[in-house]
C-alpha positions as CSV (number, residue, x, y, z in Angstrom):
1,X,206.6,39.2,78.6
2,X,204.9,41.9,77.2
3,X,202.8,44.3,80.1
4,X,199.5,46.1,79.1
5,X,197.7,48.7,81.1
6,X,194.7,47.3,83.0
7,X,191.4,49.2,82.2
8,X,191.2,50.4,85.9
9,X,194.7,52.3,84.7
10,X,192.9,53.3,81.3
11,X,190.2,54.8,82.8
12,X,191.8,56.5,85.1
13,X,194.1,57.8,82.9
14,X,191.3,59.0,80.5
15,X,189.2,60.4,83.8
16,X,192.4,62.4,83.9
17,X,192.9,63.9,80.5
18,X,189.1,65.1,80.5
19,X,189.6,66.8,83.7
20,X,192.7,68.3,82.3
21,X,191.1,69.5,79.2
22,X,188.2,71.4,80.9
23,X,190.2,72.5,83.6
24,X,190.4,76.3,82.0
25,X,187.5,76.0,79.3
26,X,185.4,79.5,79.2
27,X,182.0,78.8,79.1
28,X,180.4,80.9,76.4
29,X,176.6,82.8,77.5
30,X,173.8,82.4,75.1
31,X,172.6,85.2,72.6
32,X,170.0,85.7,74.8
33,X,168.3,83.9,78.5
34,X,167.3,80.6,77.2
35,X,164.9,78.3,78.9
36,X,165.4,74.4,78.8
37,X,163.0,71.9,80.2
38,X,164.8,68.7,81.3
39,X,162.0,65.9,80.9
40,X,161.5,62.5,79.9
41,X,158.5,60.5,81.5
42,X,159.9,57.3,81.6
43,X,161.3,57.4,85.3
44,X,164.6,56.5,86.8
45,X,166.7,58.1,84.0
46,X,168.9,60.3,85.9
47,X,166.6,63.2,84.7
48,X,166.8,65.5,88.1
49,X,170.3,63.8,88.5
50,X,170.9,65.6,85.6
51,X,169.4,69.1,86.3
52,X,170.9,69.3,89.4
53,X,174.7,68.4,88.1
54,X,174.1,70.6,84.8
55,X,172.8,73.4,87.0
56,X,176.1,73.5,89.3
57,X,178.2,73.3,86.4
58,X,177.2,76.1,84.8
59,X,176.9,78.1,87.6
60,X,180.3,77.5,88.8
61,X,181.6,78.2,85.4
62,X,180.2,81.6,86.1
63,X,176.6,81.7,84.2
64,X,173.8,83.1,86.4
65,X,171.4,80.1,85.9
66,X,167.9,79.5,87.7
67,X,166.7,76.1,88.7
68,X,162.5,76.1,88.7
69,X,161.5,72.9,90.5
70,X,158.9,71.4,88.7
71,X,158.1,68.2,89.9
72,X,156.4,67.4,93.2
73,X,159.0,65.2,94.4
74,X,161.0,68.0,95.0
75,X,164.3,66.0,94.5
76,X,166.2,69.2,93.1
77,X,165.5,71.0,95.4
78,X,166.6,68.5,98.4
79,X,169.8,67.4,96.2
80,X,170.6,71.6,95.6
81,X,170.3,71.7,99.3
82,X,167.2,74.0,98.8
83,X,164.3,74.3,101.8
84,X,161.0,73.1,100.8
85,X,158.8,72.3,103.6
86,X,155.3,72.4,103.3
87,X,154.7,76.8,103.4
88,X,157.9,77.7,101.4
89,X,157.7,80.1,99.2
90,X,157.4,77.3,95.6
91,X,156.7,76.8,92.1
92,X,153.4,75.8,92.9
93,X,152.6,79.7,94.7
94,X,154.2,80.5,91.1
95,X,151.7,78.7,89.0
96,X,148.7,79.8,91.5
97,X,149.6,82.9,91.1
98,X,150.1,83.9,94.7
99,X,153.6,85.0,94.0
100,X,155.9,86.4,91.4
101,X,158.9,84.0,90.2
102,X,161.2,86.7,92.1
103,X,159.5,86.0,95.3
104,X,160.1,82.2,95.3
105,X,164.0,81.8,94.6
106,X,166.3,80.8,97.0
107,X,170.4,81.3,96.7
108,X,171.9,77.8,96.1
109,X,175.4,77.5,98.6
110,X,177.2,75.3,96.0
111,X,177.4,78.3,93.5
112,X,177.4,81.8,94.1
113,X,175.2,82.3,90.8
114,X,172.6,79.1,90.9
115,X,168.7,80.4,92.3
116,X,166.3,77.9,93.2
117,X,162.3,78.1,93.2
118,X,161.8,74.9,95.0
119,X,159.0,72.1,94.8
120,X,156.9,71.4,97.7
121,X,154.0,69.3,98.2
122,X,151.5,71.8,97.6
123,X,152.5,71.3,93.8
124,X,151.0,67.7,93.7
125,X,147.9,69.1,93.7
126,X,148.4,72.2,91.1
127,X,147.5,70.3,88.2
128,X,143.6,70.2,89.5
129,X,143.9,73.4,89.8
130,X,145.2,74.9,86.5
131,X,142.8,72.8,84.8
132,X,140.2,75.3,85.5
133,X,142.6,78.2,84.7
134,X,141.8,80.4,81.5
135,X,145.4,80.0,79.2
136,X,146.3,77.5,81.9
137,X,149.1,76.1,79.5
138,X,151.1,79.8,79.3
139,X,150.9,80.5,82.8
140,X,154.8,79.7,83.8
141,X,155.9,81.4,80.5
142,X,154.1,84.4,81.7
143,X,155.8,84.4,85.4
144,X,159.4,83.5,83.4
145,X,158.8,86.6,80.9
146,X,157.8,88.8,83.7
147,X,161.1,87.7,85.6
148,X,163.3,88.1,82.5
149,X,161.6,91.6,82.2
150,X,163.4,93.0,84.9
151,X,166.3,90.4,86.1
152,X,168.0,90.8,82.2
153,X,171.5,89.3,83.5
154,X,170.0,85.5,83.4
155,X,171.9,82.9,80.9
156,X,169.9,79.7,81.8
157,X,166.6,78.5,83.4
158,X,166.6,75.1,83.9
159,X,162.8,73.4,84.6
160,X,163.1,70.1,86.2
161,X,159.7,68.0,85.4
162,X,157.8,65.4,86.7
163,X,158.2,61.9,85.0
164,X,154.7,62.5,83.4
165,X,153.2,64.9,80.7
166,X,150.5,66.1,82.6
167,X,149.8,69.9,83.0
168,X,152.9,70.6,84.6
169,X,155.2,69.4,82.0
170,X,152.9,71.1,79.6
171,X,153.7,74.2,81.4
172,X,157.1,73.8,80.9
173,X,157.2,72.8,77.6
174,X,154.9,76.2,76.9
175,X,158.2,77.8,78.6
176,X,160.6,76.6,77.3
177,X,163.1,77.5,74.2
178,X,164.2,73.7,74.2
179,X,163.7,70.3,75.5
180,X,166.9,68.5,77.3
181,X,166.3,64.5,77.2
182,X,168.3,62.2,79.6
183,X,167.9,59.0,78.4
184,X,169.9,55.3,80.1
185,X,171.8,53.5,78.2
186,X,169.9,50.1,79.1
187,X,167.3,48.0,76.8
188,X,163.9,50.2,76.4
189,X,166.0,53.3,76.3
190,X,163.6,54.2,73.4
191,X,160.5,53.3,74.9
192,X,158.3,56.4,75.0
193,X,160.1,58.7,73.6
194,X,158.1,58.9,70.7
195,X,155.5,59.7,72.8
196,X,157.8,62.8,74.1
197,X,159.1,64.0,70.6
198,X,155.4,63.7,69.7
199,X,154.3,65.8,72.1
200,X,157.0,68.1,71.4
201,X,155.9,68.6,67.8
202,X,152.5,69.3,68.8
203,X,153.6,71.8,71.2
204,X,155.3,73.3,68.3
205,X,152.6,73.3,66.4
206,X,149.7,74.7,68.6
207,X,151.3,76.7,71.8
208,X,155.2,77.0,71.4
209,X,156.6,77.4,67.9
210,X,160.3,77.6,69.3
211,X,160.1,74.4,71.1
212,X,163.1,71.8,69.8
213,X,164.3,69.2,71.1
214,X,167.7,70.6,72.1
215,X,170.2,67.9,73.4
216,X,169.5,64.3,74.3
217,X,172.0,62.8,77.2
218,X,173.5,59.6,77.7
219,X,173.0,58.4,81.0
220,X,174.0,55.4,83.4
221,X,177.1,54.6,81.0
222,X,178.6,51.7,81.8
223,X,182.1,51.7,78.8
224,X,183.0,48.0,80.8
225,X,179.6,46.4,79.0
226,X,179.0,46.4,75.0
227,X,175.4,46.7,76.1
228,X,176.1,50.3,76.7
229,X,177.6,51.2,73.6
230,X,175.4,49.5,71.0
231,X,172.3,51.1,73.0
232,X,174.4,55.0,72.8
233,X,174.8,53.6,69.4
234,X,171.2,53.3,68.3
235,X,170.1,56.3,69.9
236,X,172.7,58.5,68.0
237,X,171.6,56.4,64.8
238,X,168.0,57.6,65.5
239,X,168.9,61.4,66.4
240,X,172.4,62.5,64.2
241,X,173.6,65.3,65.8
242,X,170.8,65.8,69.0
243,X,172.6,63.4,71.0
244,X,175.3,65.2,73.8
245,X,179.0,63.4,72.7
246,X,179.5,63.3,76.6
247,X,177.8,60.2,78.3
248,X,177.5,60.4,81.9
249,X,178.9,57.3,83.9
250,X,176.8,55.0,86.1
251,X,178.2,55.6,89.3
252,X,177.9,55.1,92.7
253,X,179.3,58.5,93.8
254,X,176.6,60.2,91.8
255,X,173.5,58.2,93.2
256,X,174.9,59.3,96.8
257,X,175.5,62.8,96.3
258,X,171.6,64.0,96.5
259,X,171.9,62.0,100.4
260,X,174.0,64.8,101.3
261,X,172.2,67.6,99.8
262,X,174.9,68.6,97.0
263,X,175.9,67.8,93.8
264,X,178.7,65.4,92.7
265,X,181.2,68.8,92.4
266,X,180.2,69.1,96.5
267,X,180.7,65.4,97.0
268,X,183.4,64.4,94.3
269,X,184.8,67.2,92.9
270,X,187.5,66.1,91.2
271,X,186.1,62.2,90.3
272,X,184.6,60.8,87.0
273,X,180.7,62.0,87.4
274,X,182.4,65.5,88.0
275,X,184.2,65.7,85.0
276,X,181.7,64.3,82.8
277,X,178.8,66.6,83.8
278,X,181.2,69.5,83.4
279,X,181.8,68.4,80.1
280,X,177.9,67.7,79.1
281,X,177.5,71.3,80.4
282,X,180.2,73.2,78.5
283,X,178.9,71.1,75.4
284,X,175.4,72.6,75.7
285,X,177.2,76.2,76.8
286,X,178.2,75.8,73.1
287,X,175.4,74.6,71.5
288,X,173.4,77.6,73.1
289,X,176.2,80.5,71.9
290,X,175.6,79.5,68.6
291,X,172.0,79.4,68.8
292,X,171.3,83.2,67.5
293,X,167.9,83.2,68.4
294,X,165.8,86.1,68.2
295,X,163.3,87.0,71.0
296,X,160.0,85.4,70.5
297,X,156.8,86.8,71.8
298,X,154.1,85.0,73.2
């Protein structure tokens, strides 16, 4: 009688090999501080999920890396851990104006060199309020190139947005060097993200020249169903070469994590969703090193 392994044992077994792989990988720095805006507005993609596991990773790996809560909900900040009542020093006293980026971060506990500016509620309404603003698109850009001014030492800002592309996005997009994408791997994956890679170009073309698209990620991977693959399939047919090789797992470990105000390398250091973030976050390490950007001006 001939005995196979059974996929539990596979998958284990290849959980295993992945962590072994990365266990001493050197993250490389970018050329120069490069700013990505993690977005997609279709919601429930694992998109702050995402910012918040990417964000640890690199930072633990030993890049300085800022996290700029964007979105009102202010899930980064409560899964980083980060205080955000109603009077904290925020992203929205950033985009007011009120306050310099410097004066709004916060130390994150999970890694010596992660900052947060954190959302609060105020934010919901900052949108109203930038509408009247003269350059109202530039003015996180501004606060960012002011901060880079003096604080040189920065590898990575990370801009969580809101699931929308309403002035706040815009903002970041304005901001931003790149565009991160988390997208599920379940039917509709595509749906509106034509919309987003059309508003990208069109970025491009009016306010940000440098804006690209720089990494789409798999999310909510489920390798037991063939759903999954011919979904990770498509999208990789659609976008050669954007799309991260590292999917990242649906599991529950992950969805809990945020409950207890840390990432999955505070909750499950060692497990699956560990290991895959790490290794969607030294992928993009890479693709940044290799970059070579110049400095753009404004």
């Amino acid at each position: 009688m001939t005995t196979g392994s059974s996929p539990l044992a596979e998958e284990l077994a290849r959980v295993a090999s992945a962590r072994a792989a990365l266990e001493n990988v050197v993250f490389p720095r970018p050329p120069r501080p490069l700013v990505a805006a993690v977005a997609n507005q279709k919601g429930g993609v694992g998109k702050t999920t995402s910012v918040v596991n990417l964000s640890v990773a690199l930072a633990q790996a030993g890049l300085s890396v800022i996290v700029i809560d964007s979105d009102p909900q202010g899930n980064a900040s409560t899964a980083l851990g980060i205080e955000h009542h109603q009077g904290t020093p925020s992203t929205y006293d950033v985009l007011s104006g009120s306050m310099s980026l410097e004066e709004c971060l916060q130390p994150c506990g999970e890694a010596e060199k992660l900052l947060v500016c954190p959302a609060t509620i105020d934010l919901s309404g900052a949108e109203l309020e930038l509408s009247s603003v003269t350059q109202r698109e530039f003015v996180l850009r501004r606060a960012i190139k002011d901060y880079l001014a003096v604080h040189r030492d920065v590898d990575v800002i990370l801009i969580d947005c809101p699931p929308s592309l309403g002035l706040l996005t815009l903002n970041s997009f304005v901001a931003a060097d790149q565009v991160i994408v988390p997208i599920q791997t379940e039917y509709y994956a595509l749906e509106g993200l034509s919309m987003l890679v059309g508003t990208v170009e069109k970025i491009r073309d009016y306010l940000n020249p440098d804006l690209r698209i720089g990494g789409i990620l798999l999310t909510m991977f489920d390798r037991r169903t063939n759903l999954s693959a011919e979904v990770a399939e498509e999208i990789r047919h659609y976008f050669p070469g954007v799309v991260l090789e590292t999917p990242i797992p649906r599991l529950v470990k992950i969805s809990e994590a945020p409950s207890f105000g840390v990432s999955i390398f505070g909750h499950d250091p060692r497990g699956q969703g560990a290991v895959a973030y790490k290794a969607a976050a030294y992928e993009l390490s890479l693709r940044w090193a290799n970059l070579g950007v110049e400095d753009g001006g404004e």
